[in-house]
DSSP file (Angstrom, degrees, kcal/mol; ACC not computed):
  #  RESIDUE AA STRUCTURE BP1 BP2  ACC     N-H-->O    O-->H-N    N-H-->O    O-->H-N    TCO  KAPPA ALPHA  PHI   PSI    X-CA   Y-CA   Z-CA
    1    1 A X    >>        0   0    0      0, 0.0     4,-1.1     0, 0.0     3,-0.7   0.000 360.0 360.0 360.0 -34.3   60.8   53.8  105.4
    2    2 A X  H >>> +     0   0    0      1,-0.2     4,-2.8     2,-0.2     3,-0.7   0.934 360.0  50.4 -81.1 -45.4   60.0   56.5  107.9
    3    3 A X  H 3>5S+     0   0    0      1,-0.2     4,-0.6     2,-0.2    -1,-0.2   0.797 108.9  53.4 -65.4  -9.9   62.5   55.2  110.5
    4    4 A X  H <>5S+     0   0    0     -3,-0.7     4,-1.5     2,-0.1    -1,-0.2   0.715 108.8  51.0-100.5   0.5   65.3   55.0  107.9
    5    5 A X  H <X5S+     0   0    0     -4,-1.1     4,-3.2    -3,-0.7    -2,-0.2   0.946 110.9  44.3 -69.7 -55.1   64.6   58.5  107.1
    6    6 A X  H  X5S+     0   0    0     -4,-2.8     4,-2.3     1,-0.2     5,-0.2   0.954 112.5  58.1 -53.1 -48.3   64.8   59.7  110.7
    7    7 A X  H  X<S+     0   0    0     -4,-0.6     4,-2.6    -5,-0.6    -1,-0.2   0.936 106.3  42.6 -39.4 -61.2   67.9   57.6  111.1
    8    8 A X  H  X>S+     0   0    0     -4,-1.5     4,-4.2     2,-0.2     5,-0.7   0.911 114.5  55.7 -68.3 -43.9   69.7   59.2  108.5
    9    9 A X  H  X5S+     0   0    0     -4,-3.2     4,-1.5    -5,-0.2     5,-0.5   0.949 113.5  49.1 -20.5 -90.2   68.2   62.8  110.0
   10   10 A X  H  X5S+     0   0    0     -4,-2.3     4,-4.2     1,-0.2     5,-0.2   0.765 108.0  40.5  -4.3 -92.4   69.6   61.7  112.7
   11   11 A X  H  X5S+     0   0    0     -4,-2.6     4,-2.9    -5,-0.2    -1,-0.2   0.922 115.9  58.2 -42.4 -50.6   73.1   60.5  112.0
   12   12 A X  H  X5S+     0   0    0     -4,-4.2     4,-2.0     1,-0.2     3,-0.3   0.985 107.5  44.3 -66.9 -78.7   73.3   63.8  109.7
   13   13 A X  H  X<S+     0   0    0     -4,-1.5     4,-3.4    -5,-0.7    -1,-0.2   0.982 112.4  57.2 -12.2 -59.3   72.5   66.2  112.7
   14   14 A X  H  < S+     0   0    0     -4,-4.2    -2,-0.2    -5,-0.5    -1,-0.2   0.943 106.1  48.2 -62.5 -33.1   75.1   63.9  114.7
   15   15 A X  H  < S+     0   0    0     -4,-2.9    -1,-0.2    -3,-0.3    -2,-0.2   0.896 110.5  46.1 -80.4 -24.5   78.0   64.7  112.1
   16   16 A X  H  < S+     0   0    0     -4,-2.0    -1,-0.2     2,-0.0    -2,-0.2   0.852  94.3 103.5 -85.9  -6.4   77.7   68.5  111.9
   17   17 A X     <  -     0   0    0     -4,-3.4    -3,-0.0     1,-0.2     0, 0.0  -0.266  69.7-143.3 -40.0 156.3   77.4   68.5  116.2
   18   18 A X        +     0   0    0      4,-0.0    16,-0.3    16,-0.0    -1,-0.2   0.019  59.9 123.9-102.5  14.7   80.7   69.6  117.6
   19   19 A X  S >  S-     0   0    0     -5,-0.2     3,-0.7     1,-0.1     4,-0.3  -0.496  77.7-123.3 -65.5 151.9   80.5   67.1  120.6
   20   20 A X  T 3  S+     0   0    0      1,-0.2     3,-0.4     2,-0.2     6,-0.1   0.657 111.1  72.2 -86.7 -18.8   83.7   64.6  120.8
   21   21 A X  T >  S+     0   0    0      1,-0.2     3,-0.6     2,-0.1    -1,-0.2   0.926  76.5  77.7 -53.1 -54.9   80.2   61.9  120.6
   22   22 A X  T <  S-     0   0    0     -3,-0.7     2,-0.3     1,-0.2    -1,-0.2   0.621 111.7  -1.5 -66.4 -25.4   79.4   62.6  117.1
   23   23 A X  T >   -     0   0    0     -3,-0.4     3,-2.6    -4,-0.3     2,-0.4  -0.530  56.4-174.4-164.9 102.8   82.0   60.5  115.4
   24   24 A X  T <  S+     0   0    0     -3,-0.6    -2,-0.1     1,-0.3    -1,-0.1  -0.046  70.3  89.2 -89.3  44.9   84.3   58.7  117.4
   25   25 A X  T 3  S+     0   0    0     -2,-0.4     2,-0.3     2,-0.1    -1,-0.3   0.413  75.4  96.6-109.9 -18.3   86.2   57.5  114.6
   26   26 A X  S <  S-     0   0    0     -3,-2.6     5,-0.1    -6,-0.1    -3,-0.1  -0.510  87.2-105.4 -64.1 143.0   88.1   60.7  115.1
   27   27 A X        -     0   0    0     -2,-0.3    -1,-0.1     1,-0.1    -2,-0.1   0.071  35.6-113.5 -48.7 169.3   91.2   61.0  117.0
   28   28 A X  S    S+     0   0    0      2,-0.1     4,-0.2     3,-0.1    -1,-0.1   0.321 114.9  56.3-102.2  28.8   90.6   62.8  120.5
   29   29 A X  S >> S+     0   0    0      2,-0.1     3,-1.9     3,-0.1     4,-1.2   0.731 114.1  37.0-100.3 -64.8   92.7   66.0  119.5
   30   30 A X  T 34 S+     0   0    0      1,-0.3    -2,-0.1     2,-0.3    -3,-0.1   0.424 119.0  56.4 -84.4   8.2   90.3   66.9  116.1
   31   31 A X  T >4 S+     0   0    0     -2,-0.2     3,-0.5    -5,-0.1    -1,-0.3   0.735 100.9  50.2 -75.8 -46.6   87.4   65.6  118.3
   32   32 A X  T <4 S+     0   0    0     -3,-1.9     2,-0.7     1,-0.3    -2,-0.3   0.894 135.3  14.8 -85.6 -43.3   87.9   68.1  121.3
   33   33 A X  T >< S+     0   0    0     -4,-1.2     3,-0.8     3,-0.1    -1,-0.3  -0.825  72.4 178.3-115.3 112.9   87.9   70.9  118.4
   34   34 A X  T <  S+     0   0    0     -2,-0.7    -1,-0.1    -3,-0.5    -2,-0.1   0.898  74.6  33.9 -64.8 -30.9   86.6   69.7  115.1
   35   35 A X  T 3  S+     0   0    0    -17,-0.1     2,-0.5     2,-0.0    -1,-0.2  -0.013  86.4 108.4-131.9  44.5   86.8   72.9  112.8
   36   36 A X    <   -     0   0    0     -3,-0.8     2,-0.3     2,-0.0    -3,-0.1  -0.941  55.6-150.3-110.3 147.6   89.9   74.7  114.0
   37   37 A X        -     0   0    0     -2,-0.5     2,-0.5     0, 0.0    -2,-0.0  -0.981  25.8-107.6 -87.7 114.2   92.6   74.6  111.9
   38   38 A X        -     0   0    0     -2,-0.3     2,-0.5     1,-0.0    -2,-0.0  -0.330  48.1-177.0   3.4  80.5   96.1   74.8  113.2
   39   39 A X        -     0   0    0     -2,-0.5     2,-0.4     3,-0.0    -1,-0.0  -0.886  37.2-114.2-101.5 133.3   97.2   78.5  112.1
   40   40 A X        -     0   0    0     -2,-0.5     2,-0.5     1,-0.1     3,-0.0  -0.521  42.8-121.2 -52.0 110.8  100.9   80.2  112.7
   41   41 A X        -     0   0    0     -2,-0.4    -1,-0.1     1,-0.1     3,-0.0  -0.498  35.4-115.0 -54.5 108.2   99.7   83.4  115.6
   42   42 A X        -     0   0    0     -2,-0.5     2,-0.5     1,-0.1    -1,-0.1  -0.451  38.7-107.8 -56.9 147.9  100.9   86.6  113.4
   43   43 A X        -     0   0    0      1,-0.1    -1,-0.1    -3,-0.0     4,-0.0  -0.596  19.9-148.8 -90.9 121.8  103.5   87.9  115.5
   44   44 A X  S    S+     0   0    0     -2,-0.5     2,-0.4     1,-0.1    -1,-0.1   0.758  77.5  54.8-103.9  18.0  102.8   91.0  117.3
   45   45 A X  S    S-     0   0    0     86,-0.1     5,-0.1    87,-0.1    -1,-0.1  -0.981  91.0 -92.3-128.6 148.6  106.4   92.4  117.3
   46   46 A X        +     0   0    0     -2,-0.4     2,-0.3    84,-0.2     3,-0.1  -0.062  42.2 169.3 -24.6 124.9  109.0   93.0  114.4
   47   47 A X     >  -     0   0    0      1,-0.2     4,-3.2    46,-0.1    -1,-0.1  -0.802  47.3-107.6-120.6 162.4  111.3   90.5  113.5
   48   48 A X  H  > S+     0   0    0     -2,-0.3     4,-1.1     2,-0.2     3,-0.5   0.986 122.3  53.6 -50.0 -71.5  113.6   90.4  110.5
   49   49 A X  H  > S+     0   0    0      1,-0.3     4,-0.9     2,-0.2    -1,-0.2   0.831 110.1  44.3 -25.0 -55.3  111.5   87.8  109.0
   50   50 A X  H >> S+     0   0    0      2,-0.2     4,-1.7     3,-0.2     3,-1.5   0.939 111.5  56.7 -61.3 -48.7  108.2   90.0  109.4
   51   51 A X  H 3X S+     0   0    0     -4,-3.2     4,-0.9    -3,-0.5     5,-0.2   0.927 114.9  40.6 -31.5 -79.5  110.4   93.3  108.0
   52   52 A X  H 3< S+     0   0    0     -4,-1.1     4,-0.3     1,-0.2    -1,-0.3   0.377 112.3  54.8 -67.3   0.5  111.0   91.2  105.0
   53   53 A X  H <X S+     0   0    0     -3,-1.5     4,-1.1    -4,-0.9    -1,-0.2   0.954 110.5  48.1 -67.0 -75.7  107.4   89.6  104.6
   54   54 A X  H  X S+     0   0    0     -4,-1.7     4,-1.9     1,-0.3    -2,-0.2   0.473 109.6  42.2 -41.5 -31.4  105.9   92.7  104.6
   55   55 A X  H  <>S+     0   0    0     -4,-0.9     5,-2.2    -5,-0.2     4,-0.3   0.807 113.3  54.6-108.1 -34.1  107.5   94.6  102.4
   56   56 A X  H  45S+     0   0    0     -4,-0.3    -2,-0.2    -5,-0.2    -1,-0.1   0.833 116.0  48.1 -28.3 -27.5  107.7   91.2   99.8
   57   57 A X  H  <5S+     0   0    0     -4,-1.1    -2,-0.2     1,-0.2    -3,-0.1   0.917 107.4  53.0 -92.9 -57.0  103.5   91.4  100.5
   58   58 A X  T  <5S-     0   0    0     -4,-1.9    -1,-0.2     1,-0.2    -2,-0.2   0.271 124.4-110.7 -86.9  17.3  103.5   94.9   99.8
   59   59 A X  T   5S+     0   0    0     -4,-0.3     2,-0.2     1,-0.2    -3,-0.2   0.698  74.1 117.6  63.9  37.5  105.3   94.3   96.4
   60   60 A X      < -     0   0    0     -5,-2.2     2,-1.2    87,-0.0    -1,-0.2  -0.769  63.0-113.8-106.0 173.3  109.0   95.7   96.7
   61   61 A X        -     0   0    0     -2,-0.2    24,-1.0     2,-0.0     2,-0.5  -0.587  22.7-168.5-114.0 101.7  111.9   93.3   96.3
   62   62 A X  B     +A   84   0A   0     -2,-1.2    22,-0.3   -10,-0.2     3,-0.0  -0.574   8.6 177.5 -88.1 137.5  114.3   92.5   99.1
   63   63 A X        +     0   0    0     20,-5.7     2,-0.4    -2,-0.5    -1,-0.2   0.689  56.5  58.3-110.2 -11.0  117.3   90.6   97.7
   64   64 A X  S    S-     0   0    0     19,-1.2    19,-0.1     1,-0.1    -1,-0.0  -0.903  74.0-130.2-119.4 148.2  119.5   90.1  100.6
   65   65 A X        -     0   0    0     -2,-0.4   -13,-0.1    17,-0.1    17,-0.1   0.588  43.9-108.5 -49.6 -34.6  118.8   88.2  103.8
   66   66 A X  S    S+     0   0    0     15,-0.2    16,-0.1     3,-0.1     3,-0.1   0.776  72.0 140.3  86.5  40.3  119.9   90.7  106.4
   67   67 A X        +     0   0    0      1,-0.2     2,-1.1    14,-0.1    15,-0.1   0.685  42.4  91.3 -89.8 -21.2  122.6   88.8  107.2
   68   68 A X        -     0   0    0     13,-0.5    13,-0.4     2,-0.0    -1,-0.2  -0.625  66.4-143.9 -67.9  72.3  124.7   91.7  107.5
   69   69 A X        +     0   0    0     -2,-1.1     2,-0.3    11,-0.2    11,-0.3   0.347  21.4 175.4 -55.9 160.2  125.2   93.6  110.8
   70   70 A X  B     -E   79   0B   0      9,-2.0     9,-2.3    21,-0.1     2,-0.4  -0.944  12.1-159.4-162.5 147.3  125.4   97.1  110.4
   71   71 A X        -     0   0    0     -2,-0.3     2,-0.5     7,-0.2     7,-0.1  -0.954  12.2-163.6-129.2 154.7  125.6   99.4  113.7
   72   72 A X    >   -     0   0    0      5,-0.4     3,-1.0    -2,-0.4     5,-0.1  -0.988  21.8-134.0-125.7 132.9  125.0  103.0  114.7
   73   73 A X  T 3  S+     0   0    0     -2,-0.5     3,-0.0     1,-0.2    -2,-0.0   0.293 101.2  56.5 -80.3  28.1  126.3  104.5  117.8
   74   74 A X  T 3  S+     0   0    0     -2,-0.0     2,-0.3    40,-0.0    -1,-0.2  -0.150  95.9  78.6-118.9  33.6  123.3  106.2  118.9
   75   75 A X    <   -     0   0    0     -3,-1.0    -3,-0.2     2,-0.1    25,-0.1  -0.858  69.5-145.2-136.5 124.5  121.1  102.9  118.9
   76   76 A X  S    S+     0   0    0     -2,-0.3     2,-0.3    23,-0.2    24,-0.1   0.540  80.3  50.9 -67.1 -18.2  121.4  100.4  121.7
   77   77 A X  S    S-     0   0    0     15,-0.1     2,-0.5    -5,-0.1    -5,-0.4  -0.805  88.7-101.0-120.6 166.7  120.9   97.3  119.7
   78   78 A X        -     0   0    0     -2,-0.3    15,-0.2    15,-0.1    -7,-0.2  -0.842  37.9-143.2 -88.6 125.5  122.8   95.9  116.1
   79   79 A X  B     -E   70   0B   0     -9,-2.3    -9,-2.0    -2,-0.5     2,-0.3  -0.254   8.5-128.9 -59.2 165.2  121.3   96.2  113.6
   80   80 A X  E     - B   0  91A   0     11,-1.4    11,-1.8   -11,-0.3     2,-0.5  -0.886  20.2-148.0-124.2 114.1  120.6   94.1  109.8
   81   81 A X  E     - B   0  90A   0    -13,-0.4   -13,-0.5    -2,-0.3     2,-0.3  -0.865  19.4-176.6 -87.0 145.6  121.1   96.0  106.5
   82   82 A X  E     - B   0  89A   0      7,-1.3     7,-1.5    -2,-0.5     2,-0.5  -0.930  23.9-131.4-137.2 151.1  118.6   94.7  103.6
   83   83 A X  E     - B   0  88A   0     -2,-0.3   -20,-5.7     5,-0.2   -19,-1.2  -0.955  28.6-170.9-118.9 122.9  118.6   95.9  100.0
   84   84 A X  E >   -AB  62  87A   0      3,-1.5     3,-3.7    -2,-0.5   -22,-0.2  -0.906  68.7 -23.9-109.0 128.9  115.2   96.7   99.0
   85   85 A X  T 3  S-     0   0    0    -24,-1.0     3,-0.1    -2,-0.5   -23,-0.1   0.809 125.5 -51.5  11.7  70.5  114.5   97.3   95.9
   86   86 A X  T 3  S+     0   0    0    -25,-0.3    -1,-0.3     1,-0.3     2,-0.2   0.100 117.2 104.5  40.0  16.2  118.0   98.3   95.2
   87   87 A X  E <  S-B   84   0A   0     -3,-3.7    -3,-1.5     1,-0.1    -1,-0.3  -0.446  75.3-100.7 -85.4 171.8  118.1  100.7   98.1
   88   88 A X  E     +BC  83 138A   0     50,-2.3    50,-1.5    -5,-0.2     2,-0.3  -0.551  35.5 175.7 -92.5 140.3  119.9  100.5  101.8
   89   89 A X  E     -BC  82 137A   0     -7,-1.5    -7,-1.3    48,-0.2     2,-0.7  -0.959  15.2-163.2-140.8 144.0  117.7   99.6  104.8
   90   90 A X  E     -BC  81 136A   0     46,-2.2    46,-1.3    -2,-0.3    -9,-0.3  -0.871  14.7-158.0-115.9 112.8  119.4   99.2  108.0
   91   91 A X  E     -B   80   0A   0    -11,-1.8   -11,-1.4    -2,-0.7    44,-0.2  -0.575  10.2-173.9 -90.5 149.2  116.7   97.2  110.3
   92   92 A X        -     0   0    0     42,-0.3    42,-0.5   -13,-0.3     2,-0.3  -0.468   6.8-167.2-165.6  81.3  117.2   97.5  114.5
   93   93 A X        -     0   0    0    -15,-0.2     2,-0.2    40,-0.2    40,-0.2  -0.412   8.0-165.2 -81.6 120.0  114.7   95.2  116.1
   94   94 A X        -     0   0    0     38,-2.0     3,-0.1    -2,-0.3     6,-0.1  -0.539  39.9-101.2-104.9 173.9  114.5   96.1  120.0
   95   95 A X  S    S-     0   0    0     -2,-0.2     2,-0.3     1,-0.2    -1,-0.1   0.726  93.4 -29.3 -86.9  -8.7  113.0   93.9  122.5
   96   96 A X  S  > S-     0   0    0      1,-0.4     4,-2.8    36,-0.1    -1,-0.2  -0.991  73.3 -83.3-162.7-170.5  109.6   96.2  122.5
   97   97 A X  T >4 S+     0   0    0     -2,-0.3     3,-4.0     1,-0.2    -1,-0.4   0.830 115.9  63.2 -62.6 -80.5  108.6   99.8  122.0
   98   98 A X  T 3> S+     0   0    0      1,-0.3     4,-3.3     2,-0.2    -1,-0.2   0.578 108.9  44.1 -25.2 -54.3  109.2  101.3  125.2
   99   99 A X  H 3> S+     0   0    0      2,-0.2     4,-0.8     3,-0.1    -1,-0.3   0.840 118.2  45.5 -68.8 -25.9  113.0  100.4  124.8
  100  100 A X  H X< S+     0   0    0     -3,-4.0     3,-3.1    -4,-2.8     4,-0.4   0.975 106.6  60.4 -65.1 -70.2  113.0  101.7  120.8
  101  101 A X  H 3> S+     0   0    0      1,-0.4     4,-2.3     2,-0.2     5,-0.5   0.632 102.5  52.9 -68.2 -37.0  111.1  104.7  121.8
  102  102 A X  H 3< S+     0   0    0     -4,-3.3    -1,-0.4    -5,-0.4    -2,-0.2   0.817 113.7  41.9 -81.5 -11.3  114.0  105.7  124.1
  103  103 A X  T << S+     0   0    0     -3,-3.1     4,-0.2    -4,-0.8    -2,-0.2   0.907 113.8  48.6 -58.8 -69.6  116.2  105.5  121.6
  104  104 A X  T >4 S+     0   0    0     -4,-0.4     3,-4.5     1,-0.2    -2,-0.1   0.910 103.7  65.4 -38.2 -56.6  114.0  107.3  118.5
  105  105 A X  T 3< S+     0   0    0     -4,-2.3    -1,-0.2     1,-0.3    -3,-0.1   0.681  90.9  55.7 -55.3  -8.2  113.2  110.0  120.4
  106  106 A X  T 3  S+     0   0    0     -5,-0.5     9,-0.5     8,-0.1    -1,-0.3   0.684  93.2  90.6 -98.1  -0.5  116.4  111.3  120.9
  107  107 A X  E <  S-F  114   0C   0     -3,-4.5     2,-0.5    -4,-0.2     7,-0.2  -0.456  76.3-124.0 -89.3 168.6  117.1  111.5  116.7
  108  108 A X  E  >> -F  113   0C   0      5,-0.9     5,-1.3    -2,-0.2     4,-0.8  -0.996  21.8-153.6-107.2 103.5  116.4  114.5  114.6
  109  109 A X  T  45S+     0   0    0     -2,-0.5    -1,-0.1     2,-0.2     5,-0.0   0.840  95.5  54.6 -69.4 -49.3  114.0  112.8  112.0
  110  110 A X  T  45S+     0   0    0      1,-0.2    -1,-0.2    -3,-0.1    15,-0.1   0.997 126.0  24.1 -54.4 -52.3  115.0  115.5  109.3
  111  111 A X  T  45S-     0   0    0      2,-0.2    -2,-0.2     1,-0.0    -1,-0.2   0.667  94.2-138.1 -81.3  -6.5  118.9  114.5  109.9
  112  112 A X  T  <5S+     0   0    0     -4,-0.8     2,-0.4     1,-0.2    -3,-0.2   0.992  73.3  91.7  37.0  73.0  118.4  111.1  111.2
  113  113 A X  E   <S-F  108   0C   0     -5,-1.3    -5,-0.9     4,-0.1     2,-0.3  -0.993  85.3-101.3-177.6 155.2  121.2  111.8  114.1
  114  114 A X  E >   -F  107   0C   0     -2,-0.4     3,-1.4    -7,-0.2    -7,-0.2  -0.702  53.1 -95.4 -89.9 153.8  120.7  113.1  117.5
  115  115 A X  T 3  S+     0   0    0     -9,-0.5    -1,-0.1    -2,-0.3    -8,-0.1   0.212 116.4  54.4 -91.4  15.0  121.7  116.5  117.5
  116  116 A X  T 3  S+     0   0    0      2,-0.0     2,-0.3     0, 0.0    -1,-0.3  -0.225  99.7  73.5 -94.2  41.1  125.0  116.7  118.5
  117  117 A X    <   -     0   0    0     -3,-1.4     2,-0.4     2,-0.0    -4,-0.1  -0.934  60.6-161.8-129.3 160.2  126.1  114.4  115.9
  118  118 A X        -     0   0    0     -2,-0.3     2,-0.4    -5,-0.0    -3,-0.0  -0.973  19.0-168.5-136.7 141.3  126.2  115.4  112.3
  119  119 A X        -     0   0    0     -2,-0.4     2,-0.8    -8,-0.1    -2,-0.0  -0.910  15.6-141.8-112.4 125.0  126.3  111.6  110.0
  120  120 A X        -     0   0    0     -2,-0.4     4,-0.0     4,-0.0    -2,-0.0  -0.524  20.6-157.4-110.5  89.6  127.1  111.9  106.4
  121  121 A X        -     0   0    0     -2,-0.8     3,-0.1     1,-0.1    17,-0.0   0.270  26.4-129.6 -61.4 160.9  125.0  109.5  104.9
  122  122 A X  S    S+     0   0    0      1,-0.0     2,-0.3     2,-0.0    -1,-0.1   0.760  93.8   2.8 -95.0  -2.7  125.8  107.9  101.5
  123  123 A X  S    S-     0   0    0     16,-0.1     2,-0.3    14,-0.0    -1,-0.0  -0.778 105.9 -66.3-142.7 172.3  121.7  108.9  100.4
  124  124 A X        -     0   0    0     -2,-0.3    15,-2.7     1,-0.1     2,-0.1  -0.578  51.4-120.8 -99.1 157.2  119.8  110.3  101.8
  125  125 A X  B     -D  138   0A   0     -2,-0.3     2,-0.3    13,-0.2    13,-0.2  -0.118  14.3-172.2 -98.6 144.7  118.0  109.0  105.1
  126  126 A X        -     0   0    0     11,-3.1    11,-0.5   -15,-0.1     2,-0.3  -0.923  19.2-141.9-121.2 143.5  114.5  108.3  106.0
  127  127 A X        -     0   0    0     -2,-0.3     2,-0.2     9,-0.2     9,-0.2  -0.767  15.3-171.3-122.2 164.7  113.6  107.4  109.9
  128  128 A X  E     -G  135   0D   0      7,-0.6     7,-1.9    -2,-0.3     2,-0.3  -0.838   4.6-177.3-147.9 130.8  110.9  104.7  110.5
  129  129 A X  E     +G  134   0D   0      5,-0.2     2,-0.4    -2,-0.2     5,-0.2  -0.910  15.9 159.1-145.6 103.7  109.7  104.2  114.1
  130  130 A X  E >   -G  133   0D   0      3,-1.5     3,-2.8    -2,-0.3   -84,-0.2  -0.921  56.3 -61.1-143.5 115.9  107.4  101.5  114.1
  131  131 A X  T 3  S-     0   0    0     -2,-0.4    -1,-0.2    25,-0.3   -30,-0.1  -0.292 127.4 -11.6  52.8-140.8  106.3   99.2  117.8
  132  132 A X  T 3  S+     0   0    0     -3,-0.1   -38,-2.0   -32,-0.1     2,-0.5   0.348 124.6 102.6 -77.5  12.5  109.5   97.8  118.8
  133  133 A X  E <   -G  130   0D   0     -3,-2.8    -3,-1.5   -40,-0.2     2,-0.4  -0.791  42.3-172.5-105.3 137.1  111.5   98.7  115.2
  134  134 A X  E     +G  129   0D   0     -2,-0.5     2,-0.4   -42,-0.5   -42,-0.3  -0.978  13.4 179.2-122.2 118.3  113.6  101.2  114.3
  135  135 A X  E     -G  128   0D   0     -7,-1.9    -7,-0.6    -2,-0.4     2,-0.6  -0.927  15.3-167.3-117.6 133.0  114.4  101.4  110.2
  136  136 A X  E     -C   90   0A   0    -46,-1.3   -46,-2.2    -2,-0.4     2,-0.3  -0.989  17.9-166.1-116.0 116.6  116.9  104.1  108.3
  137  137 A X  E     -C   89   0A   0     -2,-0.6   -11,-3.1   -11,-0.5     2,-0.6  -0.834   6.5-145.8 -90.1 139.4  116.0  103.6  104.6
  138  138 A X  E     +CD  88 125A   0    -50,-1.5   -50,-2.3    -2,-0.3   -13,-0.2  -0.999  44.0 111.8-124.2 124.1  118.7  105.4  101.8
  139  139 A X        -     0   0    0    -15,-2.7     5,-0.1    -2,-0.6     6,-0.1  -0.355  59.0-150.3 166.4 131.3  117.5  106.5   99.2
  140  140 A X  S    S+     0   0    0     -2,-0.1     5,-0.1     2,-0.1   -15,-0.0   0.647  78.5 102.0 -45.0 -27.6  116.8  109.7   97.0
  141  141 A X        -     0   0    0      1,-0.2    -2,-0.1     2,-0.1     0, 0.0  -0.534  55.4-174.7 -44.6 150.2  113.7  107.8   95.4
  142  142 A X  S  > S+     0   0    0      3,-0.1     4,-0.8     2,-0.0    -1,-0.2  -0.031  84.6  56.6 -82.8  -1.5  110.8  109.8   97.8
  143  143 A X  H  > S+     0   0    0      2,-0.2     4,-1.0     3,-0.1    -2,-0.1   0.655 105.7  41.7-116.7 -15.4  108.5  107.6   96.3
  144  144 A X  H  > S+     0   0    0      2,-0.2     4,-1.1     3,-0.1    -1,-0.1   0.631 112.0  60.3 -89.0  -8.8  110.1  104.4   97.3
  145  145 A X  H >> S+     0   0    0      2,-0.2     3,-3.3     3,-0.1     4,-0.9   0.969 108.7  40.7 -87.8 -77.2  110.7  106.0  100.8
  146  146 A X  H 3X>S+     0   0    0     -4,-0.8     4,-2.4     1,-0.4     5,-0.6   0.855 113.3  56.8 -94.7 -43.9  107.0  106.6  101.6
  147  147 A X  H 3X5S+     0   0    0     -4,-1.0     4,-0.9     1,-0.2    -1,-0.4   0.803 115.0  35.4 -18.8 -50.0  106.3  103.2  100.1
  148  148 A X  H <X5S+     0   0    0     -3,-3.3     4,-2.3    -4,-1.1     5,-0.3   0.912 120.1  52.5 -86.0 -48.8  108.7  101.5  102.5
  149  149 A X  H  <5S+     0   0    0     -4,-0.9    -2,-0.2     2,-0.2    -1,-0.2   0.786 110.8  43.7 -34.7 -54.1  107.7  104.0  105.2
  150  150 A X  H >X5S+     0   0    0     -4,-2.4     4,-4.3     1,-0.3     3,-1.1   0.944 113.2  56.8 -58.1 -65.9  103.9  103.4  104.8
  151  151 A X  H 3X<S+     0   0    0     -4,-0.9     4,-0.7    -5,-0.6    -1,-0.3   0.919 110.5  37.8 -32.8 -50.7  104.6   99.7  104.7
  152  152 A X  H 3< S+     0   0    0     -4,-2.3    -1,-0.2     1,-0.2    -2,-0.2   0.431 121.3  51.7-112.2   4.1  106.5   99.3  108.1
  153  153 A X  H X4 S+     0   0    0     -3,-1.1     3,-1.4    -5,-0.3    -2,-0.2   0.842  89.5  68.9 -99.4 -45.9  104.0  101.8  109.6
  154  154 A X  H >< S+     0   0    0     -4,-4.3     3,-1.2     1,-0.3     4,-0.4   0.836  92.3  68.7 -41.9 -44.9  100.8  100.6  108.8
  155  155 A X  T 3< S+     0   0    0     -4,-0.7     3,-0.3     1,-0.2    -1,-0.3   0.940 111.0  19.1 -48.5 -51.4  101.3   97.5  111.2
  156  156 A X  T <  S+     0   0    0     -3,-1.4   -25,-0.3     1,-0.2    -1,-0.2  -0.407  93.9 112.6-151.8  42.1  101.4   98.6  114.7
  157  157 A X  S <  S+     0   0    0     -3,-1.2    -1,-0.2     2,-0.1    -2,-0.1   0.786  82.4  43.9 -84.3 -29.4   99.6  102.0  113.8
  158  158 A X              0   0    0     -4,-0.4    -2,-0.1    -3,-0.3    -1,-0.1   0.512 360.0 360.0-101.6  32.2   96.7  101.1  115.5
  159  159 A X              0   0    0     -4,-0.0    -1,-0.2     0, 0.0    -2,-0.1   0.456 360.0 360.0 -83.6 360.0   98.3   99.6  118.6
């Protein structure tokens, strides 16, 4: 009795080891790590996709894909429009900060235009400068601008 007790000790010890020994009725991938799970790496620059997670997570509604290009000519790269919760967002995903930054820094946040340009926007404009992203939300809401704002800053504020 005492040896089928130890036995079973035994065996039960052997199954929670994480050695490739303990139950070689496993494959030799889920042997060589038993108790990771396969997870998608969060991405640690913007993409459209991420734009539109995030502010879907953070409970506003984007209804269009971003399939639309939309350009400005004081931005190096083309930009995406999305309608967020029925407002304009014009998305302009750069290949990292350094190369947004040289861009942002040259706008006038109040006017959202470098400052020999004057833009006459169809609402009014909101800058977002966030890692490698550059965002102009319209819209007169203020309360959906700091929403969106908050949203697409909160990522890569402590980076």
């Amino acid at each position: 009795m005492l040896a089928c007790v130890s036995s079973a000790l035994i065996l039960a010890c052997d199954r929670g080891s994480d050695t490739p020994a303990s139950d070689s009725s496993r494959p030799a991938d889920a042997a060589a790590a038993p108790n990771v799970v396969a997870r998608e790496e969060e991405p640690t620059q913007w993409t459209l996709r991420e734009v539109a997670r995030r502010l879907t997570d953070g409970g506003l509604v984007v209804t269009d894909s971003g399939r639309t290009p939309v350009r400005q000519s004081f931005l190096a790269v083309e930009g995406r429009q999305l309608r967020v919760s029925g407002s304009d967002l014009q998305v302009f995903i750069y290949p990292d900060p350094a190369s947004r930054a040289a861009d942002s820094d040259r706008i006038d946040t109040a006017r959202v235009a470098p400052a020999n340009m004057i833009i006459d926007w169809v609402a009014t404009p909101h800058l977002i400068a966030s890692g490698n992203l550059i965002a102009i939300h319209l819209t007169p809401n203020e309360r959906l601008a700091e929403r969106v704002r908050l949203i697409l800053e909160a990522w890569h504020a402590g980076r």
